[in-house]
C-alpha positions as CSV (number, residue, x, y, z in Angstrom):
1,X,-19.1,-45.9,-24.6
2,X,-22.3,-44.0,-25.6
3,X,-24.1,-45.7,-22.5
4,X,-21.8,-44.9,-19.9
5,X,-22.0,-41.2,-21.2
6,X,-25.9,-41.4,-20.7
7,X,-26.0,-42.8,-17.2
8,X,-23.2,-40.4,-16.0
9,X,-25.6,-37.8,-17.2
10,X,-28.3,-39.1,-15.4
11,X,-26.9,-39.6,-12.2
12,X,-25.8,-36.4,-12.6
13,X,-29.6,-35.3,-13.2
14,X,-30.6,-37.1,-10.7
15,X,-28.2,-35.8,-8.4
16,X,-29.3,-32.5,-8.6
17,X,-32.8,-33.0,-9.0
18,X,-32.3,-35.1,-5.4
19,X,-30.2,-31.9,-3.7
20,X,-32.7,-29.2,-4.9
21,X,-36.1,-31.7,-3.5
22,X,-33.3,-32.1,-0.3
23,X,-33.2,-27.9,0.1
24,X,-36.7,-27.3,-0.1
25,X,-37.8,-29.7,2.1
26,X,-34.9,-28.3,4.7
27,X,-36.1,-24.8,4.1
28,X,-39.5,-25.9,5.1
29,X,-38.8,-27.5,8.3
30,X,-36.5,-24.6,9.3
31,X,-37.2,-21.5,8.2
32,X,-34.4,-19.0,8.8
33,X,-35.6,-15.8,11.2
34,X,-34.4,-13.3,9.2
35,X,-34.1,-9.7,11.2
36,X,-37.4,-7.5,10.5
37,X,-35.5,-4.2,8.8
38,X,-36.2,-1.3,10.7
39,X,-38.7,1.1,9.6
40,X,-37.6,3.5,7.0
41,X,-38.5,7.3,8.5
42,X,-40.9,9.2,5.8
43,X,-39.0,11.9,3.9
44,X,-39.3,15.2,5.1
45,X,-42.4,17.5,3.9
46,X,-39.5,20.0,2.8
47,X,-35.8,20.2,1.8
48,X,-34.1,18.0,0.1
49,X,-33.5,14.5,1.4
50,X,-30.9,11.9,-0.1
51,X,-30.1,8.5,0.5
52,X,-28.0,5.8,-0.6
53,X,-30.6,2.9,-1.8
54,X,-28.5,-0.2,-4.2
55,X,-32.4,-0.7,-6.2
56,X,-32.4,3.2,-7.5
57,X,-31.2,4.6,-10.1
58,X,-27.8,6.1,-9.8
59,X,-27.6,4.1,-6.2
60,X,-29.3,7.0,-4.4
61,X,-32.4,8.1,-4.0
62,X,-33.4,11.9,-4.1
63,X,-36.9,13.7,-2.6
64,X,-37.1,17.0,-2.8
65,X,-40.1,18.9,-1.3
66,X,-41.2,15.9,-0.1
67,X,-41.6,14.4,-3.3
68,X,-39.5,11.8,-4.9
69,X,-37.4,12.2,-8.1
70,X,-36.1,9.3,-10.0
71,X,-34.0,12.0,-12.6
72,X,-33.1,15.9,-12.4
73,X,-34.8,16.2,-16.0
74,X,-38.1,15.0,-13.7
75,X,-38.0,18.4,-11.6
76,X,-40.3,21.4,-13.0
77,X,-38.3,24.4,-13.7
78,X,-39.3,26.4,-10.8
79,X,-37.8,23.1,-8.5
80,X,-34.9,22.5,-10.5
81,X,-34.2,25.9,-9.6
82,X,-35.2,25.7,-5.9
83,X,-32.9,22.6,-6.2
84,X,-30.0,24.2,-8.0
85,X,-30.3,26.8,-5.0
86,X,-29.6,24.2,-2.2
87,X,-27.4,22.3,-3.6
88,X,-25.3,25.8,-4.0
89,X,-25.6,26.4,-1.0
90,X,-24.2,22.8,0.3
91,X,-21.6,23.9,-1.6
92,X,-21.1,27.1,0.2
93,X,-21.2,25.1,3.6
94,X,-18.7,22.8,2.4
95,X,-16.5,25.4,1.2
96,X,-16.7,27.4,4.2
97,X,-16.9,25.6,7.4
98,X,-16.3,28.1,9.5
99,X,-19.3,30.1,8.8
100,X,-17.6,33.3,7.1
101,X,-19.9,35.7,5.3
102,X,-20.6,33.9,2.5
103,X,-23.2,36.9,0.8
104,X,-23.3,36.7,-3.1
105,X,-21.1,39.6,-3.8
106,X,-18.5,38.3,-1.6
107,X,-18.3,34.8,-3.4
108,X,-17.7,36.6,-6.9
109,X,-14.8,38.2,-5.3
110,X,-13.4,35.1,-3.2
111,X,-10.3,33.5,-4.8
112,X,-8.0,30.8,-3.3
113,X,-5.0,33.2,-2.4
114,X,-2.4,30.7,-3.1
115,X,-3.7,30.0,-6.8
116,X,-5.6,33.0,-7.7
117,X,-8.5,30.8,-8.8
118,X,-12.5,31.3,-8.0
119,X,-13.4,29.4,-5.6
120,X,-15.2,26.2,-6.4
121,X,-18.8,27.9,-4.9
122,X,-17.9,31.5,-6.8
123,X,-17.7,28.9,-10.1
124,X,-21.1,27.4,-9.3
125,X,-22.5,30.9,-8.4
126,X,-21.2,32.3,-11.7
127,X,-22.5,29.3,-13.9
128,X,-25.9,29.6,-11.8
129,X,-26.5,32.9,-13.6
130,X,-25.1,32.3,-16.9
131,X,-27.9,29.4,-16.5
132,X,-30.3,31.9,-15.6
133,X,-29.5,34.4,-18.5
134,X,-29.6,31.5,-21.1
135,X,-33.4,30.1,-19.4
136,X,-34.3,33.7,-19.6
137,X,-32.8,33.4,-23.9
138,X,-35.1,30.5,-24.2
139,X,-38.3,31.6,-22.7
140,X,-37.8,34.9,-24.9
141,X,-37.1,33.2,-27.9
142,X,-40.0,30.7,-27.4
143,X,-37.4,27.6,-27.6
144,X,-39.0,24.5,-26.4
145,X,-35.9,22.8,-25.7
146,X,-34.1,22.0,-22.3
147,X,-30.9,23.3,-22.2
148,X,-29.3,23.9,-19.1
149,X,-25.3,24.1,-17.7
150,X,-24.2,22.6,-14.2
151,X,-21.0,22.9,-12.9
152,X,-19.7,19.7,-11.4
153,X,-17.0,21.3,-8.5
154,X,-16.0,18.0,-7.8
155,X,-14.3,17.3,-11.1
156,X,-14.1,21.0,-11.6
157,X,-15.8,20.3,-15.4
158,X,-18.7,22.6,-16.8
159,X,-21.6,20.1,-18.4
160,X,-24.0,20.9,-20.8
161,X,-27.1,19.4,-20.6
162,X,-29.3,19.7,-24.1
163,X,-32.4,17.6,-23.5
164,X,-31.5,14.2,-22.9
165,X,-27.4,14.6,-23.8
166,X,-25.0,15.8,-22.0
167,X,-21.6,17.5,-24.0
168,X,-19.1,19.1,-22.2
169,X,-17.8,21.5,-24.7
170,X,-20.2,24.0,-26.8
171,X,-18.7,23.1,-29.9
172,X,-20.0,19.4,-29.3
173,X,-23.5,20.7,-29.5
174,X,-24.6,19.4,-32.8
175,X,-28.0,22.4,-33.0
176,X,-26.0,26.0,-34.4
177,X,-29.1,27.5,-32.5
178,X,-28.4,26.6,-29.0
179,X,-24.7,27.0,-29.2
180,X,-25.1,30.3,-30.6
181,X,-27.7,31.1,-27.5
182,X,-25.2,29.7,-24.6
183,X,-22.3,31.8,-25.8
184,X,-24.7,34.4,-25.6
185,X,-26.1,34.4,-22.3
186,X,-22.1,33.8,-21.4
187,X,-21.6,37.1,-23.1
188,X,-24.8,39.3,-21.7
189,X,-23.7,38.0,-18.1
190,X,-19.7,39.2,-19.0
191,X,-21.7,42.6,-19.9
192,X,-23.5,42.7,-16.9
193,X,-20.4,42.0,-14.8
């Protein structure tokens, strides 16, 4: 019984071994013309250019200033807020279509008249400068940390971004010190508005 399991094995083997030899030789003799791709087109020297690329990270593939970006954390504060700016605006042109005064002012006071809600780019606008007020609490304070909060309008959720974690409720943040700070820029910008 033992031998008949041995040779079935090695046919089996065999078999294999033969197919694989059989391939290679056939790739060999016929080698497939595969398509040249077309030439990717450079990234502009300015803006901010995205595309959808299955090898990067997050399946797209951001350059911004003519320079590519693998992360957001990767930008220097003076682009990440270049960046926050267009992206903002994106969301202004989406919001907006039909090219209505869109000036700062006016998006504070723009609210979906069958709801009463913000709009979705007077949200982004309003979490921009809280953003700004808490940066401004960090440089003052010396803090070497990166704290930062984006608004996501597409799932209408406010994130919190503390270094490398992401929490999206203040209480979640584990450091007294940087929870204390965010609910203070929150309350300098509700002074200043």
């Amino acid at each position: 019984m033992l031998g008949w399991f041995l040779a079935v094995i090695f046919f089996f083997a065999l078999g294999l071994a033969l197919g694989a030899a059989v391939a290679w030789w056939y790739a060999r003799q016929n080698p497939e013309e595969t398509p040249a791709a077309p030439a990717e087109a450079p990234p502009p020297p300015q803006g901010l250019y995205v595309r959808w690329d299955s090898d990067a990270e997050h399946d797209i593939r951001v350059h911004f200033q003519g320079r590519h970006y693998k992360r957001s954390w990767d930008l220097s504060d003076q682009a990440r807020y270049e960046f926050q700016r267009y992206l903002h605006r994106l969301i202004r042109w989406f919001d907006h279509p039909g090219g209505e005064a869109t000036s700062e002012a006016g998006l504070r006071d723009r609210r979906d008249s069958a709801s009463g809600r913000l709009s979705a780019a007077a949200v982004v606008g309003m979490y921009e400068e809280i953003d700004q007020v808490l940066q401004n609490l960090l440089q003052q304070r010396g803090i070497q940390r990166r704290v930062s909060l984006r608004y996501a309008a597409d799932v209408m959720q406010l994130f919190i971004h503390v270094d490398a974690e992401r929490y999206e409720h203040v209480d979640d943040i584990p450091d007294a010190e940087i929870r204390d700070l965010i609910r203070e820029a929150a309350r300098l910008w509700e002074q200043r508005h």
